[in-house]
N, C-alpha and C positions, 0 to 999 in steps of 0.2 A: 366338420369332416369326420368321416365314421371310422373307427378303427382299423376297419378295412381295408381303406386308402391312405392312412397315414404309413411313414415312411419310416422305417424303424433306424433308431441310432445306440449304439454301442459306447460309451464313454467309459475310458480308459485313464483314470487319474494316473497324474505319472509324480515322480519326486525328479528333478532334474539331474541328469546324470553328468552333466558339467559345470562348464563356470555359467551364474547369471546374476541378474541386480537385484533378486529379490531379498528382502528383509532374512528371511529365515529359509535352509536350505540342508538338506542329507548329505552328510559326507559317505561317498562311497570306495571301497577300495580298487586297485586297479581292472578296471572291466575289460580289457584288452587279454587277460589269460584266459587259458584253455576254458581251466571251471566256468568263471564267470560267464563267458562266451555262450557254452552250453547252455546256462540258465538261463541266459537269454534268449536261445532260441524255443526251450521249454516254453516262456511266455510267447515268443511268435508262435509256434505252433496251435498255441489253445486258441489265438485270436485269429487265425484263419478259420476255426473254427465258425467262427461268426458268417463265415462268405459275403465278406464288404463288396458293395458295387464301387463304391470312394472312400478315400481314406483322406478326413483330415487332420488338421496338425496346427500347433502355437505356434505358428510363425508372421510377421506380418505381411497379408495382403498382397502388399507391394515388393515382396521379395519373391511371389513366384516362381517366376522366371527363374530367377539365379538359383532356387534350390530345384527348381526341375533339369535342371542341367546337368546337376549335381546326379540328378537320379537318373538320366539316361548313361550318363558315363558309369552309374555303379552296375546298369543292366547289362552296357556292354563289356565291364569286366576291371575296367580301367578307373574307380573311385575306391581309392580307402575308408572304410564309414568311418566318422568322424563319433568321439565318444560325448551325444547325444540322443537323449529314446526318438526323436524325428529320425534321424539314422540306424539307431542300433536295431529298434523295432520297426518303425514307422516303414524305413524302406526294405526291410525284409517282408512285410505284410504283403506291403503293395506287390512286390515284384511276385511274391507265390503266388497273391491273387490276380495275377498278369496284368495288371492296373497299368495305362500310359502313361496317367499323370497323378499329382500330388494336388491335392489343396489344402491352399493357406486361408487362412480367417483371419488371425489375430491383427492386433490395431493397436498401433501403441504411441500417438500423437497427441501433445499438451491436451487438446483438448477442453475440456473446462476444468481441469486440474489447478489448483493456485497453492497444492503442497504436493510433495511425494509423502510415499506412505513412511521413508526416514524421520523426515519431519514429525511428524505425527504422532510417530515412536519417540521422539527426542518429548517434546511437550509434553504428552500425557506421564512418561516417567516422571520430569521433573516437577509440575505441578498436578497431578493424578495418580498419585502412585498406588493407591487403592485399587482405583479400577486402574489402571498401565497393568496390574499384579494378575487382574482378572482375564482379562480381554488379552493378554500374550504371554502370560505363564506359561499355557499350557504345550504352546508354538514351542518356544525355549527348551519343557523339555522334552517336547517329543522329535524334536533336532536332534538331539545330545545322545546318538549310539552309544549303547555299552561295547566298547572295543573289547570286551570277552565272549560277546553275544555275536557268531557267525549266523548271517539273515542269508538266503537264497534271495538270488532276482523276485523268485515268484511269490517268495512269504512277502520281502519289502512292496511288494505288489499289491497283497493280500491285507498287508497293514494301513498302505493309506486310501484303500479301497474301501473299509471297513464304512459301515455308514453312520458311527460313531463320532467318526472321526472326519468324513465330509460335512456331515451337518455342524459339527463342533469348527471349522472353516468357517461355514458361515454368519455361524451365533457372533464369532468373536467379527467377524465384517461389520454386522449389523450393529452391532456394540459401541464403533469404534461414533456412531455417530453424537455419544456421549459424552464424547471428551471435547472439551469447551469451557468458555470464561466467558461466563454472563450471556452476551450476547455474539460471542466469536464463534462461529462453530467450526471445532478447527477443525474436528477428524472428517466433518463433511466438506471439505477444501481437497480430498483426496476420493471418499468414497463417493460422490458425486460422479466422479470418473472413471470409477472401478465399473459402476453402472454401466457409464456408458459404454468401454468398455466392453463388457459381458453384453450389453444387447449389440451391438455394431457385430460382433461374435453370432450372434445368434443371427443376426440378419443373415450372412455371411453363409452362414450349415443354409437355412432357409432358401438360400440359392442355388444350394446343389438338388434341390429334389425336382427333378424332372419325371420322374412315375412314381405311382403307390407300392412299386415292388420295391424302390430303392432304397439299400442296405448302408446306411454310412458311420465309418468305424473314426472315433474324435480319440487324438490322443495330447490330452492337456492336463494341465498343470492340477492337483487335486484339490486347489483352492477355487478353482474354478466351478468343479463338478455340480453341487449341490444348485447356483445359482442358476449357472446355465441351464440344468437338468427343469427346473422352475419355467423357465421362457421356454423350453421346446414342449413341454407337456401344455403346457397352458396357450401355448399357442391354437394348438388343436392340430399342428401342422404332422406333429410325431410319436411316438412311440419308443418310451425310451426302456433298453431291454437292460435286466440286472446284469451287472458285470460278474458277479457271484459266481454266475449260470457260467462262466467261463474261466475262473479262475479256481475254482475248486472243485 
């Protein structure tokens, strides 16, 4: 496919702005006040900028439905956003950019999983501690906010956006397939699935391109980024535009 007809996508690493099961996670402070509020729509704004034709989101698949309900009741006036970037941004994009619907992609079923990524964490510290030291130091402290350091929405944006700091997501992914005894592999009991995963994800965007003009704005999780970014370019199917170009 020629550049010409591929379909350009925007990906939008996010830090999760509520509760989730992930290993490692930003504590942020109350996003419900005025300031905060504002900063966030500083980031909606520059991401209309983009003129998405679709806008997807980390939610799974099979939850459609009940988050498109969600987002006709916030159209007509009557939904509280809930403090998550699918809401806090997600459904402010859509609705500036008069979007009907939401897409969901994510996929989050055993699978061929036979660990979670806790596990994995648990073994490698206890018997790997060299590499546990390597492979999620860096997670730990790049968690760990300096509570004297006030971030804007759009710097904490800027920061895990950084392609520093995507790629470094994925080094420590690819890593974890290290951690093993002998013949156990344990960390691939998990990444195995992360794969899957991230392609079932990419199938998923790969579905919404109905013309060469279509613009789709992905707002997921920044562990994500770098991988997925890998299957849509390599697919041949997309064109994937720097977030950079929009957030600075």
């Amino acid at each position: 496919m020629s550049p010409k007809t591929q379909a350009r996508i925007l990906i939008l690493g996010t830090f999760h702005m509520g509760p989730t099961n992930d290993l490692f996670s930003t504590d942020v402070d109350n996003l419900h006040t005025e300031k905060r509020q504002q900063e966030i729509l500083e980031v909606v704004k520059r991401l209309i900028k983009f003129s998405p034709t679709k806008l997807a989101v980390e939610v799974e698949k099979k939850h459609t439905n009940m988050l498109n309900e969600k987002y006709k009741r916030y159209l007509s006036g009557n939904y509280k956003l809930e403090l998550n970037e699918v809401f806090q941004i997600g459904f402010r994009v859509a609705a500036a950019s008069e979007h009907k619907k939401i897409h969901c992609i994510d996929w989050m079923e055993p699978g061929v999983a036979k660990r979670g990524a806790g596990d994995v964490y648990v073994w490698a510290k206890e018997n790997q501690p060299h590499l546990f030291k390597n492979i999620y130091g860096w997670l730990e402290s790049s968690t760990d906010q300096n509570s004297d350091e006030y971030l804007s929405i759009l710097d904490m944006y800027r920061n895990c956006n950084k392609e520093t700091t995507l790629k470094q997501h994925h080094i420590s992914n690819i890593n974890l397939a290290r951690i093993k005894s002998s013949e156990v592999y344990v960390g691939m009991d998990w990444l195995l699935w992360w794969y899957q995963r991230n392609l079932i994800m990419f199938s998923n965007l790969a579905d919404l391109v109905t013309s060469s003009n279509e613009r789709i704005l992905l707002i997921v999780g920044s562990g994500h980024v770098e991988i997925l970014s890998n299957f849509l370019e390599e697919s041949g199917l997309f064109k994937v535009e720097a977030i950079k170009d929009y957030l600075y």
